[in-house]
PyMOL Python script that loads the backbone (N, CA, C, O; Angstrom):
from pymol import cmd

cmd.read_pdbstr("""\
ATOM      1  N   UNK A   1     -24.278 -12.713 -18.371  1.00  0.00           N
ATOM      2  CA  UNK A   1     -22.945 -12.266 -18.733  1.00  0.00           C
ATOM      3  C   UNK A   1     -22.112 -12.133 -17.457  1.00  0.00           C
ATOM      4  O   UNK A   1     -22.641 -11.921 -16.366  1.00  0.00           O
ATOM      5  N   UNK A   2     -21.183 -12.225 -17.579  1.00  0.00           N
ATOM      6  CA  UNK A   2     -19.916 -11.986 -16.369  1.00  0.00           C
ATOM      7  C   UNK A   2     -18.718 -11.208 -16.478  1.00  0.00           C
ATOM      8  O   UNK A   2     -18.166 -10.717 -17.463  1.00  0.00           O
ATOM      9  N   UNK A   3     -18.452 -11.201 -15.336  1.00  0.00           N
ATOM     10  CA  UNK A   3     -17.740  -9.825 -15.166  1.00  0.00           C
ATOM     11  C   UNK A   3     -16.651 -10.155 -15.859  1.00  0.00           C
ATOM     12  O   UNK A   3     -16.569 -11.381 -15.925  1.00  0.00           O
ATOM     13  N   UNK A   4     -15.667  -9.541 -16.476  1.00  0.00           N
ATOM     14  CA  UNK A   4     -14.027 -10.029 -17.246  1.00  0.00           C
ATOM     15  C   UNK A   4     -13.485 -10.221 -15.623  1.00  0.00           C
ATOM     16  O   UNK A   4     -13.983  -9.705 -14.622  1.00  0.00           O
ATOM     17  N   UNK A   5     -12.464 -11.007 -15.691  1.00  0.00           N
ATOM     18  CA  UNK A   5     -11.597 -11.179 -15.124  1.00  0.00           C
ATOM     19  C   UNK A   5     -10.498 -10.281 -14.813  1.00  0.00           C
ATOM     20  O   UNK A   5      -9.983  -9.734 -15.788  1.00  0.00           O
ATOM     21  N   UNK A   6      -9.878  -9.925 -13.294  1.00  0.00           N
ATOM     22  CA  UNK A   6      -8.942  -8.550 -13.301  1.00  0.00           C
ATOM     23  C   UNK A   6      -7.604  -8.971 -13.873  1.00  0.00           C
ATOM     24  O   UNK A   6      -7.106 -10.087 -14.016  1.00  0.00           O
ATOM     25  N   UNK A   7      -7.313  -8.159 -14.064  1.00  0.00           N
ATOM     26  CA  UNK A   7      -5.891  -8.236 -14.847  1.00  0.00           C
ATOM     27  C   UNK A   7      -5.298  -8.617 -14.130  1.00  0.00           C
ATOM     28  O   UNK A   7      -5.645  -8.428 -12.964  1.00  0.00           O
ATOM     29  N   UNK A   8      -3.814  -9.527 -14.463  1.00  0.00           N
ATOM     30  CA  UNK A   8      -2.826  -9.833 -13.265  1.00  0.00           C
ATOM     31  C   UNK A   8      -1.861  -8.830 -13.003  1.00  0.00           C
ATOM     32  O   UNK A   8      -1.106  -8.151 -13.698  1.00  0.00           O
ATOM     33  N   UNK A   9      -2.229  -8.987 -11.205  1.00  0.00           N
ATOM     34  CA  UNK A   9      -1.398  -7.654 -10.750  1.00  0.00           C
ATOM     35  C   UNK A   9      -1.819  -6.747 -10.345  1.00  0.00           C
ATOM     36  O   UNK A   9      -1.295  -5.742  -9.863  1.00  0.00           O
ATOM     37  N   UNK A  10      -3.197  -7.143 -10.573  1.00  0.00           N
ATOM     38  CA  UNK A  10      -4.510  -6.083  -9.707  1.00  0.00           C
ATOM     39  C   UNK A  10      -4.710  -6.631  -8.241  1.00  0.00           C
ATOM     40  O   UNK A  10      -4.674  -7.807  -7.878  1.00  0.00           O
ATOM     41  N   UNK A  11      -4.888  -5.715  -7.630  1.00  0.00           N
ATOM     42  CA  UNK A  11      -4.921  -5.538  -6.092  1.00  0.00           C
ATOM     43  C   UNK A  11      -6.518  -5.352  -5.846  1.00  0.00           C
ATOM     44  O   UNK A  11      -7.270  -4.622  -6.490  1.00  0.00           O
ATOM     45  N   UNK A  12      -6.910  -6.366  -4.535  1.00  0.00           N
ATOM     46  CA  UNK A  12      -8.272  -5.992  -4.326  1.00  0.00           C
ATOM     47  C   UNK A  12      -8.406  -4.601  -3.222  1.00  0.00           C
ATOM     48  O   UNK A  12      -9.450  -3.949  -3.177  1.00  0.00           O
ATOM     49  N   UNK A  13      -7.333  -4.304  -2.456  1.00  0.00           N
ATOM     50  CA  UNK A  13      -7.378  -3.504  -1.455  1.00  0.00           C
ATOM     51  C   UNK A  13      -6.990  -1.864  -1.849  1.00  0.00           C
ATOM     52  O   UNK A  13      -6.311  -1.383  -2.756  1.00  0.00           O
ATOM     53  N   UNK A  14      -7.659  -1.336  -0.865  1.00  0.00           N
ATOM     54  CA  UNK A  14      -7.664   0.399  -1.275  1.00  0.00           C
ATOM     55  C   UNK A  14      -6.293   0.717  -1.642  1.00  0.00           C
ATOM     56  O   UNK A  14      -5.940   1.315  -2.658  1.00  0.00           O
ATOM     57  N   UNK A  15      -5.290   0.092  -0.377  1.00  0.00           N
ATOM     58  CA  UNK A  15      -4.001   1.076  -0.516  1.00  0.00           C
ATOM     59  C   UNK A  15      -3.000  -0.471  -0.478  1.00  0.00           C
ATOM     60  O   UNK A  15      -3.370  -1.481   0.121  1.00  0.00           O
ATOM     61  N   UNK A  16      -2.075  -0.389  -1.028  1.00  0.00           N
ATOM     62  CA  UNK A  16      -0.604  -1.429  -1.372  1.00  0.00           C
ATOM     63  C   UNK A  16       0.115  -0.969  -0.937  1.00  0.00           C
ATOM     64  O   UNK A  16       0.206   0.258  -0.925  1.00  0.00           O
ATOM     65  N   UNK A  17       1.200  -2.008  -0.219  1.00  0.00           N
ATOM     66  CA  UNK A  17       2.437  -1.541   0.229  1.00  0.00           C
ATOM     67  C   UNK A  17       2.872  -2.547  -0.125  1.00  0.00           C
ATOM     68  O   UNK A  17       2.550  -3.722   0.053  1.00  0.00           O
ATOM     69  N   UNK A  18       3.751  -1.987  -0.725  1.00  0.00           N
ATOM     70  CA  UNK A  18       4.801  -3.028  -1.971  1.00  0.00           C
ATOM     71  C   UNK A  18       6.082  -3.561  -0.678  1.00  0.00           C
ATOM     72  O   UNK A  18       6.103  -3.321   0.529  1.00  0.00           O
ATOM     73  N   UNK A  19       6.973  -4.285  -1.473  1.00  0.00           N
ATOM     74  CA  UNK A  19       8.108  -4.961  -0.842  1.00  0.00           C
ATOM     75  C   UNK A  19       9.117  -3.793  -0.459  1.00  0.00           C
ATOM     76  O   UNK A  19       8.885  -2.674  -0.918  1.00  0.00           O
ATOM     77  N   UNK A  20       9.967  -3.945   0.170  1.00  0.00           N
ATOM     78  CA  UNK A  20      11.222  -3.151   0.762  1.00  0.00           C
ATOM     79  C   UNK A  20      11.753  -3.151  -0.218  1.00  0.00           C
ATOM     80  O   UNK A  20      11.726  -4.173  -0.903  1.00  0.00           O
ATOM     81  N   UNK A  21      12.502  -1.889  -0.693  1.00  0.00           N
ATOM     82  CA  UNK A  21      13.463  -1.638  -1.949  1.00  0.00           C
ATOM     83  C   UNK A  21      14.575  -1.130  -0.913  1.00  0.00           C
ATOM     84  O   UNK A  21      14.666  -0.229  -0.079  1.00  0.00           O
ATOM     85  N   UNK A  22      15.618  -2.490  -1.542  1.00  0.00           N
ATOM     86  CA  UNK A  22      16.995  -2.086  -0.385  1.00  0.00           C
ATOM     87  C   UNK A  22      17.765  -0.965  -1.016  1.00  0.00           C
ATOM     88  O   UNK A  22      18.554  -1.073  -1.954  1.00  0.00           O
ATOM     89  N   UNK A  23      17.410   0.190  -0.336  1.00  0.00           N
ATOM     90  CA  UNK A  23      17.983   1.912  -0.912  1.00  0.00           C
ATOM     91  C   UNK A  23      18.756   2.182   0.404  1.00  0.00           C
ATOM     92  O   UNK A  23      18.745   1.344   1.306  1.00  0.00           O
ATOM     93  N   UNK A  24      19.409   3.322   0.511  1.00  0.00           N
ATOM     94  CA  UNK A  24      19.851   4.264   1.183  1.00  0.00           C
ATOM     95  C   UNK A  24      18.998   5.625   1.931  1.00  0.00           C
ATOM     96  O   UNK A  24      19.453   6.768   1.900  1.00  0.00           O
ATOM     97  N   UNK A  25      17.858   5.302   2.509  1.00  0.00           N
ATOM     98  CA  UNK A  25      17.409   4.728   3.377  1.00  0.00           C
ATOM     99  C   UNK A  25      16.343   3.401   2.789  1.00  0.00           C
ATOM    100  O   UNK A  25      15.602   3.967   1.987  1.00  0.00           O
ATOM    101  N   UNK A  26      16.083   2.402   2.825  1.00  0.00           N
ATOM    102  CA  UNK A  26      15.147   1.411   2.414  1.00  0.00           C
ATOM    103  C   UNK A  26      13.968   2.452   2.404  1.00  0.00           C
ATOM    104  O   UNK A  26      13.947   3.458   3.113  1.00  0.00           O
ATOM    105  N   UNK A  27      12.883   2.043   1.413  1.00  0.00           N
ATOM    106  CA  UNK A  27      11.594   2.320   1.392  1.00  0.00           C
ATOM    107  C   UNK A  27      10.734   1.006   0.586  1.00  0.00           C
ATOM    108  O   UNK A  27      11.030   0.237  -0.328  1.00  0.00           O
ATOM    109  N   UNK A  28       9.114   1.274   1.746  1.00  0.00           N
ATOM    110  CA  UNK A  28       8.534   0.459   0.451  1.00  0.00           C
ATOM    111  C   UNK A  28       7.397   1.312  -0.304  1.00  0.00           C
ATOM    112  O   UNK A  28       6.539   2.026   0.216  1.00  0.00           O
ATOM    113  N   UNK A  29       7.653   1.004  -1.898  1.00  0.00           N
ATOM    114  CA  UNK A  29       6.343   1.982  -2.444  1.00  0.00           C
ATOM    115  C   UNK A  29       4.795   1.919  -1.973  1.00  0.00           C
ATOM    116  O   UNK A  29       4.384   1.245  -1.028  1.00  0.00           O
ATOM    117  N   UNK A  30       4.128   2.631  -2.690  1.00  0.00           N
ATOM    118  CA  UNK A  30       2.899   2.902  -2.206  1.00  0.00           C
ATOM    119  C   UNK A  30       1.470   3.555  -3.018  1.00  0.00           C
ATOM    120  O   UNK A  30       1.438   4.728  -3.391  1.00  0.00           O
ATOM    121  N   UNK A  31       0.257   2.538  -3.228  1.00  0.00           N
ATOM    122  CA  UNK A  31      -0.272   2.826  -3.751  1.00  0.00           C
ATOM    123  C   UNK A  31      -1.553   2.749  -3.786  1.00  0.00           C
ATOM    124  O   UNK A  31      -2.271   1.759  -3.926  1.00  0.00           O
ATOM    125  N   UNK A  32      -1.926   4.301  -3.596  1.00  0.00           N
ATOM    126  CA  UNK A  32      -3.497   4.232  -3.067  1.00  0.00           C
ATOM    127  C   UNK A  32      -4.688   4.218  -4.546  1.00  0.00           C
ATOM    128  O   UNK A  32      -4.712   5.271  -5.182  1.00  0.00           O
ATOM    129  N   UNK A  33      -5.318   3.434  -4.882  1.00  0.00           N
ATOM    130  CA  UNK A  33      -6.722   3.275  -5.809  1.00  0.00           C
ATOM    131  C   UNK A  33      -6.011   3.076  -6.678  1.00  0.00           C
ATOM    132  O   UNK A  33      -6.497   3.662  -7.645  1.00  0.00           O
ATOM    133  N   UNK A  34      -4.768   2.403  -7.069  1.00  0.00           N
ATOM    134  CA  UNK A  34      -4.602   2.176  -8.131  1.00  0.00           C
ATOM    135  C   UNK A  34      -3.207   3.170  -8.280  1.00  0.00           C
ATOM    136  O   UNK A  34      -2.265   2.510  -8.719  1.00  0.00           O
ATOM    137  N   UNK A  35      -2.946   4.259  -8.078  1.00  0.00           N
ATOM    138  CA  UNK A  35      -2.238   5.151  -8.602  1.00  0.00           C
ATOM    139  C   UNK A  35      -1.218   5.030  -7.613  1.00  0.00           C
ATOM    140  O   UNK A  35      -1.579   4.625  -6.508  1.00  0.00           O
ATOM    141  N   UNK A  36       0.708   5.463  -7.900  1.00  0.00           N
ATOM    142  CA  UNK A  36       1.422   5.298  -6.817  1.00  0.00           C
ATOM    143  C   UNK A  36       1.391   6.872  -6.294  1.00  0.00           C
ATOM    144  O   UNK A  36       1.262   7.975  -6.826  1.00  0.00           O
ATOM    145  N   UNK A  37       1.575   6.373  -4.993  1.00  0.00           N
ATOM    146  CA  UNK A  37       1.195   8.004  -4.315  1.00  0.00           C
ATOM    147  C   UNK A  37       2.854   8.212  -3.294  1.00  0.00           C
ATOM    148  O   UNK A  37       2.934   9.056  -2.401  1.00  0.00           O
ATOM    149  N   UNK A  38       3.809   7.449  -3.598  1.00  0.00           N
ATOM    150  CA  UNK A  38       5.333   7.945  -2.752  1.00  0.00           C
ATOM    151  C   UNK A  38       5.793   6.643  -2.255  1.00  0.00           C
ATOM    152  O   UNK A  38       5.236   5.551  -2.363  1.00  0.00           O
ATOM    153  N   UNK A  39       7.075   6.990  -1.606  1.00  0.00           N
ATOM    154  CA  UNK A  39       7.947   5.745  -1.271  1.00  0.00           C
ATOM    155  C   UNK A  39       7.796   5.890   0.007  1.00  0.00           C
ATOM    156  O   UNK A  39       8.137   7.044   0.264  1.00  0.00           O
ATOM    157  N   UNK A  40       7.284   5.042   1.490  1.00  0.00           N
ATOM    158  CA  UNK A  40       7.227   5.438   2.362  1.00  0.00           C
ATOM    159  C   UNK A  40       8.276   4.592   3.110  1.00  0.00           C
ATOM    160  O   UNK A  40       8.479   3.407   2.846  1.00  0.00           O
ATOM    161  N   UNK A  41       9.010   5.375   4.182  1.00  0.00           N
ATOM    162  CA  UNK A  41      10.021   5.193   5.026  1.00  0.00           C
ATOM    163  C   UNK A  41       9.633   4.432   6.589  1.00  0.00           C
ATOM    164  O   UNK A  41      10.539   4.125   7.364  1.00  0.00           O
ATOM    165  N   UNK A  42       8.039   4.163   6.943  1.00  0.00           N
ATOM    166  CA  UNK A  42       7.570   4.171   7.881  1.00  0.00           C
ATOM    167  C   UNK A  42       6.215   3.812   7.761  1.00  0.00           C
ATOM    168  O   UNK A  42       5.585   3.942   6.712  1.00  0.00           O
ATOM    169  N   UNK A  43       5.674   3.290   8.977  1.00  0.00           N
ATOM    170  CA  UNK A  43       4.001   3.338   8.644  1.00  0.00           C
ATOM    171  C   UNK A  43       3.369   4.414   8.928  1.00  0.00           C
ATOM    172  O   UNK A  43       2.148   4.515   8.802  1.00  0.00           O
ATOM    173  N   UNK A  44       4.547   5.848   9.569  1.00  0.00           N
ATOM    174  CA  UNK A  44       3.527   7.120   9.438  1.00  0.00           C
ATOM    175  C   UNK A  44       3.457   7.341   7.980  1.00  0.00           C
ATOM    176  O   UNK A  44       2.420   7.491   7.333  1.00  0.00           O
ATOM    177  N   UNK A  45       4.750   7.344   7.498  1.00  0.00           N
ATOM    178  CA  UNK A  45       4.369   7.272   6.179  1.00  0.00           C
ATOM    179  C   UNK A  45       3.214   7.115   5.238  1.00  0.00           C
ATOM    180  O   UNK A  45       2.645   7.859   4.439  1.00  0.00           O
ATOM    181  N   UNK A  46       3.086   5.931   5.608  1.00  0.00           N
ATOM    182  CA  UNK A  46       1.527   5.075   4.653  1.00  0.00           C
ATOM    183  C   UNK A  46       0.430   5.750   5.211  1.00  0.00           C
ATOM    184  O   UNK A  46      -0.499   6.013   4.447  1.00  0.00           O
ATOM    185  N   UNK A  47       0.317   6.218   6.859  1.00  0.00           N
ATOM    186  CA  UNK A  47      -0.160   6.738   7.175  1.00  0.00           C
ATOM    187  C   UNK A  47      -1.059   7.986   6.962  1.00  0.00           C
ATOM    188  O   UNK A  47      -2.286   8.075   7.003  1.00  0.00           O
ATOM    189  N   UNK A  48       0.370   9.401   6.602  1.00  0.00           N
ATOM    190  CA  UNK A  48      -0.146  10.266   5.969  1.00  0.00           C
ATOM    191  C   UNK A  48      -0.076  10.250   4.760  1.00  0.00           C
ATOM    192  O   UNK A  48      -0.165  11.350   4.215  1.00  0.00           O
ATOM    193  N   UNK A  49       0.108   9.024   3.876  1.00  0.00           N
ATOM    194  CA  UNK A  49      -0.433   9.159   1.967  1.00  0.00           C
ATOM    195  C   UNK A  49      -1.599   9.030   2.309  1.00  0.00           C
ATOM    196  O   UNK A  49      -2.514   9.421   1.584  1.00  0.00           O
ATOM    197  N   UNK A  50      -1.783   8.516   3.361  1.00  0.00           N
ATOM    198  CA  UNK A  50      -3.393   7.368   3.059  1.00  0.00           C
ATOM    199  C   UNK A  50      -4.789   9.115   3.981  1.00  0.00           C
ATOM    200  O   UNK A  50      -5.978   9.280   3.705  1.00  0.00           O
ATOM    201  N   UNK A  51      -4.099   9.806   4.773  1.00  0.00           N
ATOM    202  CA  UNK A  51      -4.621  11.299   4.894  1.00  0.00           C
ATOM    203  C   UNK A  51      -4.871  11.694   4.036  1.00  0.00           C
ATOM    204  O   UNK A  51      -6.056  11.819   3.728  1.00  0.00           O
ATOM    205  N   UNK A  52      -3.660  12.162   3.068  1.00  0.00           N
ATOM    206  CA  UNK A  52      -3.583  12.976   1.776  1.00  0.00           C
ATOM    207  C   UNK A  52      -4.855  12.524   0.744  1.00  0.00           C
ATOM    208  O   UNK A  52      -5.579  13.237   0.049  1.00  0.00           O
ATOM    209  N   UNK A  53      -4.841  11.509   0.868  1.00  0.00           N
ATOM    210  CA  UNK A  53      -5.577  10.896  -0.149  1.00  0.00           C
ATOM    211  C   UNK A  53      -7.029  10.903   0.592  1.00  0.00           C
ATOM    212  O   UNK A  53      -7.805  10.303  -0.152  1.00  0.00           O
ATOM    213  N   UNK A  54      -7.567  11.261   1.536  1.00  0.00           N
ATOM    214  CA  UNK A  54      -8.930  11.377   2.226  1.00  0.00           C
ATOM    215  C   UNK A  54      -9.362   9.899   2.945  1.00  0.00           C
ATOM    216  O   UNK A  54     -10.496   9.473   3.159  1.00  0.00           O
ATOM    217  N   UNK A  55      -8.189   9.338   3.208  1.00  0.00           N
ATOM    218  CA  UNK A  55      -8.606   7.919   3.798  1.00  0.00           C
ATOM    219  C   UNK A  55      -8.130   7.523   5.086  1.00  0.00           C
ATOM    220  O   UNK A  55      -7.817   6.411   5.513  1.00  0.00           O
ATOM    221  N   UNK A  56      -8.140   9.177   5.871  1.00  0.00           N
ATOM    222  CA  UNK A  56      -7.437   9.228   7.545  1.00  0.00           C
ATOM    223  C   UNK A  56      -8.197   8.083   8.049  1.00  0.00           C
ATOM    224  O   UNK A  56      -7.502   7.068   8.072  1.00  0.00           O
ATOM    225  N   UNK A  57      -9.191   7.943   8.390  1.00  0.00           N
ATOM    226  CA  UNK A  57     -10.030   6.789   8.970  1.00  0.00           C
ATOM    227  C   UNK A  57      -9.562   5.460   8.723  1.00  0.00           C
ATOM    228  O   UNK A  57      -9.902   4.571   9.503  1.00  0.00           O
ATOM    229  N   UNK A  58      -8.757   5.180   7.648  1.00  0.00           N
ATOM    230  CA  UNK A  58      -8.489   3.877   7.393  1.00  0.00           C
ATOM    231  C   UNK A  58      -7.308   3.373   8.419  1.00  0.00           C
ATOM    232  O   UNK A  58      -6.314   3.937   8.876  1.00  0.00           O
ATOM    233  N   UNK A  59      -8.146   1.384   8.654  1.00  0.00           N
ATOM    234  CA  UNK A  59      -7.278   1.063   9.736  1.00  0.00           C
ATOM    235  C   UNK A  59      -6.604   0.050   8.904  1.00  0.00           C
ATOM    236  O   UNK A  59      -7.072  -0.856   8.215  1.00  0.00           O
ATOM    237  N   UNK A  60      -4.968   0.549   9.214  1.00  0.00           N
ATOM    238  CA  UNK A  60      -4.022  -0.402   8.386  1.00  0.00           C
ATOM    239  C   UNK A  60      -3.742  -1.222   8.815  1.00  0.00           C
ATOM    240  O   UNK A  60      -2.527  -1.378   8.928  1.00  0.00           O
ATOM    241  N   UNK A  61      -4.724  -2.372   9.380  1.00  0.00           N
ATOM    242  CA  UNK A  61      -4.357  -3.089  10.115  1.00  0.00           C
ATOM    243  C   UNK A  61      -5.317  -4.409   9.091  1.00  0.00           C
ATOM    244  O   UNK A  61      -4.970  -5.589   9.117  1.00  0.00           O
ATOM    245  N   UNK A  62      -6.475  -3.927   8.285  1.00  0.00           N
ATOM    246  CA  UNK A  62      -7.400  -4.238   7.886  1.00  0.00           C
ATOM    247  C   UNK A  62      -7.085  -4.975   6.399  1.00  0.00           C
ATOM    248  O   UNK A  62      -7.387  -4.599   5.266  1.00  0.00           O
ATOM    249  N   UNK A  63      -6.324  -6.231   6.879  1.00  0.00           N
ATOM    250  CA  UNK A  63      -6.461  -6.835   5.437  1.00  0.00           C
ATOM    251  C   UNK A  63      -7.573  -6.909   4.140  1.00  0.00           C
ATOM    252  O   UNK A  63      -7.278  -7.463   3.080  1.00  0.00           O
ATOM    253  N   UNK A  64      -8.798  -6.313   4.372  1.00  0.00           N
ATOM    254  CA  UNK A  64      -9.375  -5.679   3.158  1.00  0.00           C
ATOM    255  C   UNK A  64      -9.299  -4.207   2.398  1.00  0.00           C
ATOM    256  O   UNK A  64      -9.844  -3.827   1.361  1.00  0.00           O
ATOM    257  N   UNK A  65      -8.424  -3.538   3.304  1.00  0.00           N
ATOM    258  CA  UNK A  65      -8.216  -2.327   3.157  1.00  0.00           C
ATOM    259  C   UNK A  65      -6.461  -1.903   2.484  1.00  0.00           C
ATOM    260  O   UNK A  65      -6.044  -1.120   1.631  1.00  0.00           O
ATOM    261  N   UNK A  66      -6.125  -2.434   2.977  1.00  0.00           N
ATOM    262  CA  UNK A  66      -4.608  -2.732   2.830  1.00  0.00           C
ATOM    263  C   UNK A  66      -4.177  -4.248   2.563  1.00  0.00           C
ATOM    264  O   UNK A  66      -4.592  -5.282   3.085  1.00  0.00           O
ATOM    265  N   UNK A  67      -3.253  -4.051   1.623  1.00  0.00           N
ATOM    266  CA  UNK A  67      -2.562  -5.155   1.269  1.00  0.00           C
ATOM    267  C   UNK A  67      -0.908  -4.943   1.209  1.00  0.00           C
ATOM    268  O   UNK A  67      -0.448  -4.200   0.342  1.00  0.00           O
ATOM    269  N   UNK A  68       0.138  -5.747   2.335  1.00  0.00           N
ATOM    270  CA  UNK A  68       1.399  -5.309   2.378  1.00  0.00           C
ATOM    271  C   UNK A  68       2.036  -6.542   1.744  1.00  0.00           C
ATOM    272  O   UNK A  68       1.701  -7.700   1.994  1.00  0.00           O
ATOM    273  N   UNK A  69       2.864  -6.213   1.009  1.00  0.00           N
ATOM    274  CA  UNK A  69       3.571  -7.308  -0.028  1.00  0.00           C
ATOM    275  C   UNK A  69       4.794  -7.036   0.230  1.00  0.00           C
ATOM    276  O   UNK A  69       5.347  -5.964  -0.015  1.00  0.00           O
ATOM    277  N   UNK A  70       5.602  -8.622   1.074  1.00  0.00           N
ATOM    278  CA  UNK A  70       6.524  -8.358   0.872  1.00  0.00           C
ATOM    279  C   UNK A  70       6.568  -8.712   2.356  1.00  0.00           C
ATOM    280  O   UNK A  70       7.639  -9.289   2.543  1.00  0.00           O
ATOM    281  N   UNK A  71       5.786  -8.610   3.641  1.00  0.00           N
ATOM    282  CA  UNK A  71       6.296  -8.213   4.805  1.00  0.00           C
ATOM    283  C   UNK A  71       5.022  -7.115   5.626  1.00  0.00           C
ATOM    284  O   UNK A  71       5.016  -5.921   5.325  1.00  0.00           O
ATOM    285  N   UNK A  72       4.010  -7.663   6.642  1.00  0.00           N
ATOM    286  CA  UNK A  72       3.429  -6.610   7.066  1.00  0.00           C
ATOM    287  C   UNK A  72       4.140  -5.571   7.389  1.00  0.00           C
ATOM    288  O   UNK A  72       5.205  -5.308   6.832  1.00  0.00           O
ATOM    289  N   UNK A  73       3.514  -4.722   8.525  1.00  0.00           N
ATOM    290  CA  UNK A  73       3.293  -3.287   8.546  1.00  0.00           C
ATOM    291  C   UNK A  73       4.654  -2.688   9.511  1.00  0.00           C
ATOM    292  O   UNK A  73       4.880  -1.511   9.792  1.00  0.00           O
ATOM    293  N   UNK A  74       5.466  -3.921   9.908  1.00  0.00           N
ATOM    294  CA  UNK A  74       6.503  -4.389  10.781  1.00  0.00           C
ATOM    295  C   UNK A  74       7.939  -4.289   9.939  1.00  0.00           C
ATOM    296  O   UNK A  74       9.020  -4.265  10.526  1.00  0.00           O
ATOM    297  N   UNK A  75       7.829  -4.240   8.683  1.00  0.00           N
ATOM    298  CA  UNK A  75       8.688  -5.168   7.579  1.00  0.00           C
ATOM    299  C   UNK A  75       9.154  -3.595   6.980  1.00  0.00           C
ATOM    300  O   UNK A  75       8.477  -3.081   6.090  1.00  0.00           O
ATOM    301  N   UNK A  76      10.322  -2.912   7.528  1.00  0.00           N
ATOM    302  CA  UNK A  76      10.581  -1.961   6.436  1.00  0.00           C
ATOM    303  C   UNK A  76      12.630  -1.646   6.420  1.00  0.00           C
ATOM    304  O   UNK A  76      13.336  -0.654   6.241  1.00  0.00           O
ATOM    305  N   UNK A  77      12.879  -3.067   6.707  1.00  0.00           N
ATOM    306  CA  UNK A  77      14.439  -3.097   5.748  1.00  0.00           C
ATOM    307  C   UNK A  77      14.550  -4.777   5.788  1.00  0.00           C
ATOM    308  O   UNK A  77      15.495  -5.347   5.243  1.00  0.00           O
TER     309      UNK A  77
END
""", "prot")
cmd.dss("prot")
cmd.show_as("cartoon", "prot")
cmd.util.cbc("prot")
cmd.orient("prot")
């Protein structure tokens, strides 16, 4: 038997950083295991969701760990 197939739109990586939403200040969303955890302004930002969430150790640099859509970790307007 085999595994189902993931749904489209599923992410293989711990934490997502979605595209730039052109706001007043720009942000891009953010979402750790699945769940959105805030709009971050910065990569301290992603930074401390990714604390909050018990994943200080994680290096966002780590395309298996993170996935940035839209624009790496450089990309926030």
């Amino acid at each position: 038997m085999t595994d189902p197939a993931p749904a489209s739109g599923h992410h293989h990586a711990h934490v997502v950083v979605h595209h730039v939403v052109d706001a007043n200040p720009p942000y891009r969303r953010v979402d750790i295991l699945g769940e959105t955890v805030g709009k971050a302004h910065s990569l301290r930002d992603v930074a401390e969701f990714c604390r909050r969430a018990g994943l200080d150790e994680l290096d966002l640099d780590s395309q298996d760990m993170v996935e940035w859509i839209g624009g790496g970790s450089d990309v926030w307007e």
